[in-house]
C-alpha positions as CSV (number, residue, x, y, z in Angstrom):
1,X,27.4,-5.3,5.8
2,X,28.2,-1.7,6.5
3,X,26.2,0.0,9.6
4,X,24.2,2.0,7.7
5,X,22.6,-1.1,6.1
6,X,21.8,-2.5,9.4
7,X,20.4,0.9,10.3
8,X,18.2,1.4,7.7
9,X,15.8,-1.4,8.4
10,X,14.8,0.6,11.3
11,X,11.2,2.5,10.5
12,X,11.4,4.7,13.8
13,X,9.5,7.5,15.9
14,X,11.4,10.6,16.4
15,X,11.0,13.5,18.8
16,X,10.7,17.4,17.1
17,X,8.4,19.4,15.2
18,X,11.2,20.8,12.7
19,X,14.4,19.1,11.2
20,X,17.1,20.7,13.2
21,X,15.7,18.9,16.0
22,X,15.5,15.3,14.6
23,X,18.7,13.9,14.8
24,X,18.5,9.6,15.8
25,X,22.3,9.3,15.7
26,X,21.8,7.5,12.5
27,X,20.2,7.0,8.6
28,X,17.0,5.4,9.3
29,X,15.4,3.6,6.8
30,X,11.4,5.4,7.6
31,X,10.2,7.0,10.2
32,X,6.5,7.5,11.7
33,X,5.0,10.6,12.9
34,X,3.0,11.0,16.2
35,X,0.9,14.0,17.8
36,X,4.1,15.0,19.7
37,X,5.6,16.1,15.9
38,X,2.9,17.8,14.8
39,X,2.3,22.0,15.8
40,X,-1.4,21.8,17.1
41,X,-2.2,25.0,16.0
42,X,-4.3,24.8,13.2
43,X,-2.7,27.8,11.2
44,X,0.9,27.0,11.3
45,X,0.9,23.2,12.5
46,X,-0.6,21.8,8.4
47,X,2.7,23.7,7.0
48,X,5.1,23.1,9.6
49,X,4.4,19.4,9.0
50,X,4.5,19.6,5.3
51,X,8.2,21.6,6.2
52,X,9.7,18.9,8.3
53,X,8.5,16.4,5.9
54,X,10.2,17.9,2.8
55,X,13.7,18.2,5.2
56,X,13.5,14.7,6.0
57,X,13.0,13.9,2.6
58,X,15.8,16.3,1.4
59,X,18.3,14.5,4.3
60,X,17.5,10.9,4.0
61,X,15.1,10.2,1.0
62,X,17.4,11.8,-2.1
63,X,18.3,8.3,-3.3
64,X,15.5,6.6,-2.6
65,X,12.2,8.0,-0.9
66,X,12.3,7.8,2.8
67,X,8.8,6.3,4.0
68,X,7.1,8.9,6.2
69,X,4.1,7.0,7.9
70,X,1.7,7.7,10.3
71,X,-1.5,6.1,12.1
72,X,-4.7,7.9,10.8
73,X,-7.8,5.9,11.3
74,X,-9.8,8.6,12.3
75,X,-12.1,7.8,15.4
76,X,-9.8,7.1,18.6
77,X,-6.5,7.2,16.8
78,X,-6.6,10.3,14.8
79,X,-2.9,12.1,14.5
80,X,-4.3,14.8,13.0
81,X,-7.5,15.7,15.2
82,X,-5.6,18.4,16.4
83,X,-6.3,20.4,13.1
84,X,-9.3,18.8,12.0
85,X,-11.6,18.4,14.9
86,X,-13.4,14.7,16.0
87,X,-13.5,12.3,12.9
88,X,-15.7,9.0,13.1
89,X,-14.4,5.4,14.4
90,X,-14.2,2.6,11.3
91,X,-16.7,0.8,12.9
92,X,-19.1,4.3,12.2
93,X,-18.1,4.8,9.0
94,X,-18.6,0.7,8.2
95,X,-22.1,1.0,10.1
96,X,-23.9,4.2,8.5
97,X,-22.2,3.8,5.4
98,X,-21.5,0.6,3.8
99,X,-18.1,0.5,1.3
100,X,-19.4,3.4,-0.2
101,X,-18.5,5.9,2.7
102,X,-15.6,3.2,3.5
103,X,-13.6,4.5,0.4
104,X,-14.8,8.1,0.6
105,X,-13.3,8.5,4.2
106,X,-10.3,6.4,2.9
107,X,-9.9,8.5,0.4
108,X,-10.1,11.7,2.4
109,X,-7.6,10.6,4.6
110,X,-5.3,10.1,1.3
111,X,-6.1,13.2,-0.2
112,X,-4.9,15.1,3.4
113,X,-2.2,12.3,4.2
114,X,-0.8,13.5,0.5
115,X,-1.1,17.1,1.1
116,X,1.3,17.0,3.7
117,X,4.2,14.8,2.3
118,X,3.0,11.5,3.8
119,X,3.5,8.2,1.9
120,X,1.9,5.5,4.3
121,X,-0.6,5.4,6.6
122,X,-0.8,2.7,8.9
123,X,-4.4,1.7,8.6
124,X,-7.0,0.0,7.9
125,X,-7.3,-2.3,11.2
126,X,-8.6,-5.2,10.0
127,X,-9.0,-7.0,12.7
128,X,-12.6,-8.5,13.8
129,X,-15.0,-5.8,15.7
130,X,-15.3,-7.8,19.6
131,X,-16.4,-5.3,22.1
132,X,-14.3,-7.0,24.8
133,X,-13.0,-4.0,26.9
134,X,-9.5,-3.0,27.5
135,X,-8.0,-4.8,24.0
136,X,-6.9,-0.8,22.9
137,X,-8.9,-1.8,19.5
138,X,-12.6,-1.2,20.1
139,X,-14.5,0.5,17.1
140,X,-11.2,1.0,15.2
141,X,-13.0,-2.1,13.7
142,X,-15.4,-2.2,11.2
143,X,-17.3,-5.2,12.1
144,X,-17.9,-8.8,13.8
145,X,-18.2,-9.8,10.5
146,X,-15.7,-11.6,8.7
147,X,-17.1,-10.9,5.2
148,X,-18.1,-7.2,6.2
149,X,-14.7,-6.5,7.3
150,X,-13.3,-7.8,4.1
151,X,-15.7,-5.4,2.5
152,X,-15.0,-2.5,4.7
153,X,-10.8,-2.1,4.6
154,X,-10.8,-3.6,0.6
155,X,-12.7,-0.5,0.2
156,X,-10.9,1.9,2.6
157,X,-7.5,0.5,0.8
158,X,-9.0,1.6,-2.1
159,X,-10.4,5.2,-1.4
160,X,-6.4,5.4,0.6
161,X,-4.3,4.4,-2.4
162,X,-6.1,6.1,-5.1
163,X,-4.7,8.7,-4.2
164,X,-1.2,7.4,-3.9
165,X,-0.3,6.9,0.2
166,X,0.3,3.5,0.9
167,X,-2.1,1.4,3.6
168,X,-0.9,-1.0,6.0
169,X,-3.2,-4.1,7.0
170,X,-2.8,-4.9,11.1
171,X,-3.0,-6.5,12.9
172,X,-2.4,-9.7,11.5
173,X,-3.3,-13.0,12.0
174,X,-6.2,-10.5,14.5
175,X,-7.2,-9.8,17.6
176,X,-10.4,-10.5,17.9
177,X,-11.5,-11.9,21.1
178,X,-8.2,-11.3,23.0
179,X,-8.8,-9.7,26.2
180,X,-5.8,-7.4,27.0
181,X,-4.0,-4.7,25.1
182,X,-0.9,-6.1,23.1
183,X,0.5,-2.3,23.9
184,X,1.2,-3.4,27.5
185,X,1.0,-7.2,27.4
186,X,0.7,-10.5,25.8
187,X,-2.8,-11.2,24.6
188,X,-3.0,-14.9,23.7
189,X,-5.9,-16.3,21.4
190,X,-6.4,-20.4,21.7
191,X,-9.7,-20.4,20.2
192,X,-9.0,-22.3,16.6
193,X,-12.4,-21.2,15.3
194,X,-12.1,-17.4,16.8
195,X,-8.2,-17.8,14.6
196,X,-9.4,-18.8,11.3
197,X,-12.2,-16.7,11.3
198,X,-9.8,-13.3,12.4
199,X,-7.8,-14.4,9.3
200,X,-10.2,-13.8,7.1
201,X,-9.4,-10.4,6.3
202,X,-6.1,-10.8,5.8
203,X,-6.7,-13.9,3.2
204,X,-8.6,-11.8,1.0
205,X,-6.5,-8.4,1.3
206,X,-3.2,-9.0,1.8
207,X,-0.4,-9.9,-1.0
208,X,3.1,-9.8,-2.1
209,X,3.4,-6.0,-2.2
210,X,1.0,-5.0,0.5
211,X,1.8,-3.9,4.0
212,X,1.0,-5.8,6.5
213,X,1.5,-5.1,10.4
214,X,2.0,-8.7,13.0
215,X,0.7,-8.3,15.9
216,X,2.1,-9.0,19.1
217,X,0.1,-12.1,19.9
218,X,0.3,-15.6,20.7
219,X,-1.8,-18.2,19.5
220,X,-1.4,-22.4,19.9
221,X,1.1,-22.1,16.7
222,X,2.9,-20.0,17.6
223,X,6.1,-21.6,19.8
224,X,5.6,-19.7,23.2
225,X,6.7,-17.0,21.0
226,X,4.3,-13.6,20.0
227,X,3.4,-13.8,16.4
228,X,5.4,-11.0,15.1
229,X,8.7,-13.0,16.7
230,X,8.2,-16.2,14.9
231,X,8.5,-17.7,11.4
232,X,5.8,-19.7,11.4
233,X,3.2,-17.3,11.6
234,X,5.1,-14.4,9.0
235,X,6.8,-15.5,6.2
236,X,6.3,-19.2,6.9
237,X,3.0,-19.4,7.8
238,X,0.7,-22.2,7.0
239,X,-2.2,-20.1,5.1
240,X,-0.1,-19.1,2.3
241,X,-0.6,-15.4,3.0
242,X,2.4,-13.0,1.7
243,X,2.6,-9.5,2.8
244,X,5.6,-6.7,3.1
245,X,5.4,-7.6,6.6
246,X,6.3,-5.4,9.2
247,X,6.9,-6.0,13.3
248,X,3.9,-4.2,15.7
249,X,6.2,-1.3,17.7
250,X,9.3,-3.5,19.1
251,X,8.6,-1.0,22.2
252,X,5.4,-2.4,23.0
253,X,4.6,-4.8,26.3
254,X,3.8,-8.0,24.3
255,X,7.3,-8.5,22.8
256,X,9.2,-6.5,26.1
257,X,9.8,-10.3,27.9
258,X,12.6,-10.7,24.9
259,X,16.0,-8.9,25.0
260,X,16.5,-6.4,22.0
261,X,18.8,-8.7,20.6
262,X,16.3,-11.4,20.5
263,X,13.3,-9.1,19.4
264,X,15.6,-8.1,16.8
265,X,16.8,-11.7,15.3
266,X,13.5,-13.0,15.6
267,X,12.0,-10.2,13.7
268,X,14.5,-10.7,10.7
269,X,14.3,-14.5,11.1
270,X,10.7,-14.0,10.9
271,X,11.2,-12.5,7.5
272,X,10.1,-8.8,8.3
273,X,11.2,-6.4,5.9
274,X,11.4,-3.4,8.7
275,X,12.0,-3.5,12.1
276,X,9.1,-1.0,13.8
277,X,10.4,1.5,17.2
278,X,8.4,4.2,17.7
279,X,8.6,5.7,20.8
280,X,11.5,6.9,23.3
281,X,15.2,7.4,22.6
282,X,16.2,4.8,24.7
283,X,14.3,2.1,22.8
284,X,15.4,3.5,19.5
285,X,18.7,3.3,20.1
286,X,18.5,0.1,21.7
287,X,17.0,-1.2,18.5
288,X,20.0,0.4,16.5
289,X,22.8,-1.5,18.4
290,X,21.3,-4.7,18.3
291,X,21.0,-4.3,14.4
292,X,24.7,-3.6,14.3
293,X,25.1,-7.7,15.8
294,X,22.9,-8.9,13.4
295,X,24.9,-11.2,10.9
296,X,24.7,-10.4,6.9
297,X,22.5,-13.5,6.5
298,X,19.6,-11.7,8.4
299,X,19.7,-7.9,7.5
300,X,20.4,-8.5,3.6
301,X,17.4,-9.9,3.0
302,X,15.3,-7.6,4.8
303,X,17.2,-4.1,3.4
304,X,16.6,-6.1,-0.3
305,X,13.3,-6.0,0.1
306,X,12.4,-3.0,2.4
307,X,14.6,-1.5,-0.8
308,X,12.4,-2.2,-3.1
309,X,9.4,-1.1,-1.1
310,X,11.3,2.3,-0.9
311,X,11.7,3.1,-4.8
312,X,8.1,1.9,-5.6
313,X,6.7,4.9,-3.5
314,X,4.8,7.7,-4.8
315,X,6.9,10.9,-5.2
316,X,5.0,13.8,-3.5
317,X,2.9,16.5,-6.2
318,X,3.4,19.4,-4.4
319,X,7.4,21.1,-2.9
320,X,5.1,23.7,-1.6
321,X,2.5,23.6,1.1
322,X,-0.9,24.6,-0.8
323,X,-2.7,26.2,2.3
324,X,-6.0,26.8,-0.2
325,X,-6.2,23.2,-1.2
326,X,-5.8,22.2,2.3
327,X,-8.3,24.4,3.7
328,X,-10.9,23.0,0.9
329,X,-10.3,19.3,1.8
330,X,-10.3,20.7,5.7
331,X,-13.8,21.6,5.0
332,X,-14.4,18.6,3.2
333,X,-13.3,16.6,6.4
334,X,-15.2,18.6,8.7
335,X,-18.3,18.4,6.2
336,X,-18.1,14.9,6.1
337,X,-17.5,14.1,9.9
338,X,-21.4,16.5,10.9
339,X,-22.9,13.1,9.1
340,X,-22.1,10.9,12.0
């Protein structure tokens, strides 16, 4: 096992707005982008983006594309709200809409996603719609409804990937009906009922070549452990679910009671094809150096098949940012959001 293998199952955040100041002290095998990469301004920011993406993919991605992700869900977590103004929440577009507007706003979001160089997009959340305060998911959700929920990110995958940027289901097996936010602690879920019917979603949508995102999360089956950390619940688990599966952000307070060693281990134990650090420095790094101790066993697997994921991506249309087209799907956005 060289270093760079080990390396290259990290999917990282970054700090910089251009490529001379992105530099994590290593290859990374993807990295995610966050309002703190992208130029707010709405006249330069769309083309500086589009920029650093194209160095990136010119330093890293040559062999194989690099996966460039970010979170656009529109609503509360929108990346790009910054140039295109206030978008509706999931659980708005589900509501007014049906499927129909569903894949339409999926869609949009591909068709500006793919403008700018991106290849993923970590949406749709498919967990169940609870209105229990302080969770950090809120109307990101589409519905209560386990069968409307299916409905609503089936069709928001579908509007996403026509136009070639991969989705990412999360945040499996749910959160519905937890009561704190996995983003500074452990939300735990012991209702078997509330469990089957959050994995509802995730039964019909996920499969063998489909992201999907674990949540940091623990439930009755889960060992003590959070549910990204353990087998049993990932590539093991009892409901015969298969996924490209993928760690919630290793920086976040529900895994933060493990050492990075053990966050690390468990992750590739788990059978997680990526390992997911988004956002300081410190973390990153820390991430990187407890790869390095990882033995052969554990990171082949997972640079096998995060390998694979890698040369199945869509290669970007466009080596030049196409400011006209942009500003026709910017009115399209804009357009589209006065409906809600």
């Amino acid at each position: 096992m060289t270093n760079s293998t080990a390396h290259e199952l990290l999917w990282t955040g970054f700090e910089g707005l251009d490529g001379s100041q992105v530099d994590p002290g290593f290859t990374p095998g993807g990295l995610v982008f966050f309002a703190r990469n992208l130029d707010p301004n709405p006249a330069t920011g769309p083309e500086r983006c589009h920029g650093l993406i194209r160095d990136l993919q010119h330093r890293w991605g040559r062999e194989r594309m690099l996966p460039i992700a970010i979170d656009q869900e529109g609503g509360a977590v929108s990346r790009l709200k910054c140039w295109v103004g206030g978008t509706p929440s999931f659980h708005a577009i589900w509501s007014k809409g049906g499927t129909a507007a569903c894949e339409r706003w999926g869609k949009l979001w591909g068709k500006g996603l793919s403008l700018l160089g991106f290849s993923v997009d970590f949406a749709p959340v498919a967990d169940l719609h609870d209105g229990n305060p302080g969770t950090g998911i809120g109307d990101r959700t589409a519905s209560e409804d386990p069968a409307s929920t299916v409905r609503a990110a089936g069709a928001f995958l579908s509007g996403l990937e026509s136009m070639g940027v991969r989705g990412c289901l999360k945040h499996f097996p749910g959160l519905g009906g937890t009561k704190v936010d996995s983003h500074r602690s452990l939300p735990e879920q012991r209702d078997m009922e509330q469990i089957s019917k959050n994995l509802s979603p995730f039964r019909a949508l996920a499969h063998q070549d489909r992201l999907v995102m674990v949540a940091h999360l623990r439930t009755p089956g889960t060992g003590g452990l959070p549910a990204s950390l353990h087998r049993g619940t990932v590539a093991s688990n009892p409901w015969g679910i298969q996924g490209r599966w993928i760690p919630d952000d290793m920086e976040m307070g529900g895994c933060s009671d493990w050492s990075w060693e053990d966050r690390v281990r468990l992750c590739l134990e788990a059978g997680h094809q990526a390992l997911l650090v988004c956002q300081t420095p410190q973390g990153i790094q820390a991430c990187a150096e407890a790869a390095l101790k990882m033995p052969e066993s554990l990171v082949a697997p997972a640079a096998h098949r995060f390998g694979q994921f890698r040369a199945n991506l869509k290669q970007p249309d466009k080596l030049r940012f196409d400011r006209k087209i942009w500003d026709q799907w910017l009115e399209s956005i804009q357009r589209e959001a006065s409906n809600y």
